[in-house]
C-alpha positions in Angstrom: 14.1 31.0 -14.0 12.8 29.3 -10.9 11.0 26.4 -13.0 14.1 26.1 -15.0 16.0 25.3 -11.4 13.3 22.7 -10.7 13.7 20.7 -13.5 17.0 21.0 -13.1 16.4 19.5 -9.7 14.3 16.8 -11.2 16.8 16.0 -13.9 19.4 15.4 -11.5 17.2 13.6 -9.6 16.4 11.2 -12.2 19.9 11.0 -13.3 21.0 10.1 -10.3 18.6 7.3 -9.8 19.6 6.0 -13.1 23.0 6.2 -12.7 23.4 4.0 -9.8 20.7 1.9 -11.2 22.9 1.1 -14.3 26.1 0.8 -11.9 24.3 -2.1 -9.4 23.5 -4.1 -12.1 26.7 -4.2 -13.5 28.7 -4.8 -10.8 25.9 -7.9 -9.9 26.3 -9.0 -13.0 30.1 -9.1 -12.6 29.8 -10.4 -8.7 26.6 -12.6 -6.9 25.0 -10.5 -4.7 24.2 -12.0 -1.1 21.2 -11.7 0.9 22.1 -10.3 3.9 18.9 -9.1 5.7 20.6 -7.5 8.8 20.1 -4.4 10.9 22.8 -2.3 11.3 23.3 1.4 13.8 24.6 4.7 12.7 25.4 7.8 14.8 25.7 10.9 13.2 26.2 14.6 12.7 27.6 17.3 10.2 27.5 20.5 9.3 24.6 22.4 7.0 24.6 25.2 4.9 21.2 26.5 4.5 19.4 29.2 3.1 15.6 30.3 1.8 15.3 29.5 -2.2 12.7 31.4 -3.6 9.6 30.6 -5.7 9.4 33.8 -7.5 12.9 34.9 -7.1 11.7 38.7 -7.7 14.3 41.2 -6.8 11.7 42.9 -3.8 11.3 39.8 -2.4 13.0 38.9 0.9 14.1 35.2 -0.1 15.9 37.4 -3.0 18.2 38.7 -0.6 19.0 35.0 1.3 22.2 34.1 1.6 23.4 30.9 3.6 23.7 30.4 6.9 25.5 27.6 8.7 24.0 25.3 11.1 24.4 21.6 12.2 22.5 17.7 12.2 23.1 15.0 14.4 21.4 12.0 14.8 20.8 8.4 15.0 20.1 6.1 11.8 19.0 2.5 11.5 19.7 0.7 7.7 18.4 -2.5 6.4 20.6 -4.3 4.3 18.8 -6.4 1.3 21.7 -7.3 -0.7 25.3 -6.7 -0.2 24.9 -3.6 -2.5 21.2 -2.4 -1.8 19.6 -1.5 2.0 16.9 1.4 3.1 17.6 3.5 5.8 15.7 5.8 8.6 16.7 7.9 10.4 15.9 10.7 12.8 17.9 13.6 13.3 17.8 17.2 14.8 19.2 19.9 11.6 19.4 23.6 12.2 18.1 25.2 8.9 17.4 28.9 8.2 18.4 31.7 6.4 20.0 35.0 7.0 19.7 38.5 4.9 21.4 41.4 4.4 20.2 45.1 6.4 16.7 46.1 5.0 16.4 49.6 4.0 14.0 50.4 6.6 14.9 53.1 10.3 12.9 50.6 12.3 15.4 48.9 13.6 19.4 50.0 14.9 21.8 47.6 13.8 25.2 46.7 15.1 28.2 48.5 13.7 29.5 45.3 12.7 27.3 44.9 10.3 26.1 40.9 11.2 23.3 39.9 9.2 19.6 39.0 10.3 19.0 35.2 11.4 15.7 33.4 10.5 16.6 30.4 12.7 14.5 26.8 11.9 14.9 24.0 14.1 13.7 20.5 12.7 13.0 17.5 13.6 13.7 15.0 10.0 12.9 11.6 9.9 14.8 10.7 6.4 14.0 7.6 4.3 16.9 6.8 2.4 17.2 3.9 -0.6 21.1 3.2 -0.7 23.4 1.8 -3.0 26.8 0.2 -1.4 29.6 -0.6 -4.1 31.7 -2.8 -1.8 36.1 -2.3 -2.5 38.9 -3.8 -0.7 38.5 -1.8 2.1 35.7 0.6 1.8 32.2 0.9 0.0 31.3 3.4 -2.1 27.7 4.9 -1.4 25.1 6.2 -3.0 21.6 7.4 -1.5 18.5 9.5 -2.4 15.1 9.6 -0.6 13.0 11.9 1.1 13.4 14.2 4.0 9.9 14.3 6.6 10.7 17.5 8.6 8.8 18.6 12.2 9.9 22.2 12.9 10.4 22.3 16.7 12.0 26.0 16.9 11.3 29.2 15.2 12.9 32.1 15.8 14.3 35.9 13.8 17.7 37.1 15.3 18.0 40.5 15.1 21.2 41.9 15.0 21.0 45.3 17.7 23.3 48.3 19.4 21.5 49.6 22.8 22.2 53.3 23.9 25.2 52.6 24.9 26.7 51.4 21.8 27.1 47.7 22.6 26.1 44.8 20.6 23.0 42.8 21.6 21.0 40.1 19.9 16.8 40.8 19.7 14.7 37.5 19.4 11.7 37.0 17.7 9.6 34.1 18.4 8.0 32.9 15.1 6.0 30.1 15.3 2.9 31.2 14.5 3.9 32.5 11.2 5.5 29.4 10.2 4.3 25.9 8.8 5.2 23.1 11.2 6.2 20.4 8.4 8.4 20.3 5.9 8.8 17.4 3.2 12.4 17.3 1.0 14.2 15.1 -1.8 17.6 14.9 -1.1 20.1 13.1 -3.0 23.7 12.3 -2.0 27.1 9.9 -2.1 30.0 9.7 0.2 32.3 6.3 1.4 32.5 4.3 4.1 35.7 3.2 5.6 35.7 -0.7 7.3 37.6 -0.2 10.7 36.7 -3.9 12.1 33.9 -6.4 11.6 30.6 -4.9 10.5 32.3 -1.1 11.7 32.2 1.7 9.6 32.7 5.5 9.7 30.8 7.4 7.1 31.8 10.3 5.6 29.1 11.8 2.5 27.9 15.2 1.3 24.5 16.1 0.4 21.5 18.3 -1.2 17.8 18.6 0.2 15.6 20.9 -1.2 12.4 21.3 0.4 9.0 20.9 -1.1 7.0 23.0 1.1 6.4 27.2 1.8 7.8 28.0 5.0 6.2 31.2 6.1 2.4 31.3 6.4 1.6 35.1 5.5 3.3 35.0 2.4 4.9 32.4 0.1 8.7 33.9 0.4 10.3 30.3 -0.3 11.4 27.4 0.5 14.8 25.2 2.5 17.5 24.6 0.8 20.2 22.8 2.2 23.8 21.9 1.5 25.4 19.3 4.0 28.7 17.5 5.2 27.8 14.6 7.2 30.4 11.9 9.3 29.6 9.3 11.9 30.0 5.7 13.1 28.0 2.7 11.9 28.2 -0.5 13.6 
């Protein structure tokens, strides 16, 4: 099941590359496309939605039991444009990634009456390099991007979810690190719009998926990011 979800990831992948491959040279075919070589700025942030995929998605396993948890990026981005269709772009940006599970079975630990979930909390630091396709329209483009996804973790921390003797709420932190790799390397593929708001202004609005490459505890290999995201900011 797992390698079927992988090369369903690849397929996509592919297809997606293709796609826009086949749409850029049609539309240059139908319009010249001009060399415009310039640097342009991009600030950044959104909203993610991520959670631990599996590699052996057995039902004992604890990346079984993931289920999304929220978290944001915000950053700065710097894109090249080639053509007035094609550019590359780098970024770097902070994203909060994670997981959180359900209550374990287990009379180790007291848990809230509320019943909040455990937090596996993953600060990064990503340093995306992005291959872009602009389709320019009266007055927007429509985008296109896929690339990979260098991640740095920074942070590393389980949140667990407490009631003291007195019955109120408290949070327990873990610190982590040490049973987490420190780098993390994703494909992530994407599209979204940009709106023109004055000369060479933009605001950028896209969605997209990253799935990560790499295991992210060290004791055990529980699984891997994987991260929806909503993304808007101001290029200029």
């Amino acid at each position: 099941m797992n390698m079927m979800k992988v090369r369903i990831f690849r397929l996509l992948f592919l297809f997606t590359c293709c796609f826009f491959s086949i749409l850029s040279t049609i539309y240059a075919q139908e319009k010249p496309i001009k060399k415009l070589s310039k640097w342009t700025w991009s600030i950044e942030g959104g909203y993610n939605a991520a959670q631990f995929r599996p590699f052996n998605p057995l039902p004992d396993t604890i990346s079984h039991n993931a289920r999304r948890k929220t978290g944001i990026s915000v950053g700065l981005g710097l894109n090249y444009q080639f053509t007035d269709i094609f550019s590359l772009e780098f970024g770097a940006f902070y994203a909060g990634k994670g997981t959180s599970y359900g209550f374990p079975n287990g009379d180790n630990v007291i848990f809230a009456e509320n019943e909040r979930p455990i937090l596996f909390q993953l600060d990064y630091i990503e340093m995306p390099l992005l291959a872009k396709l602009r389709l320019p329209q009266r007055n927007f483009y429509i985008t296109g991007f896929t690339g990979i996804v260098p991640a740095y973790l920074v942070s590393s921390k389980l949140i667990l979810p407490q009631v003291d003797y007195n019955k109120r709420s408290i949070e327990y932190k873990v610190i982590t690190w040490d049973e987490t790799y420190h780098f993390d390397l994703g494909l992530t593929v994407g599209a979204g719009i940009e709106l023109k708001v004055g000369r060479n202004k933009v605001i950028l609005i896209d969605a997209r998926y990253t799935m990560g490459t790499c295991n992210i505890a060290r004791t055990t290999r529980n699984g891997r990011n994987e991260v929806w995201g909503a993304m808007i900011g101001f290029g200029f």
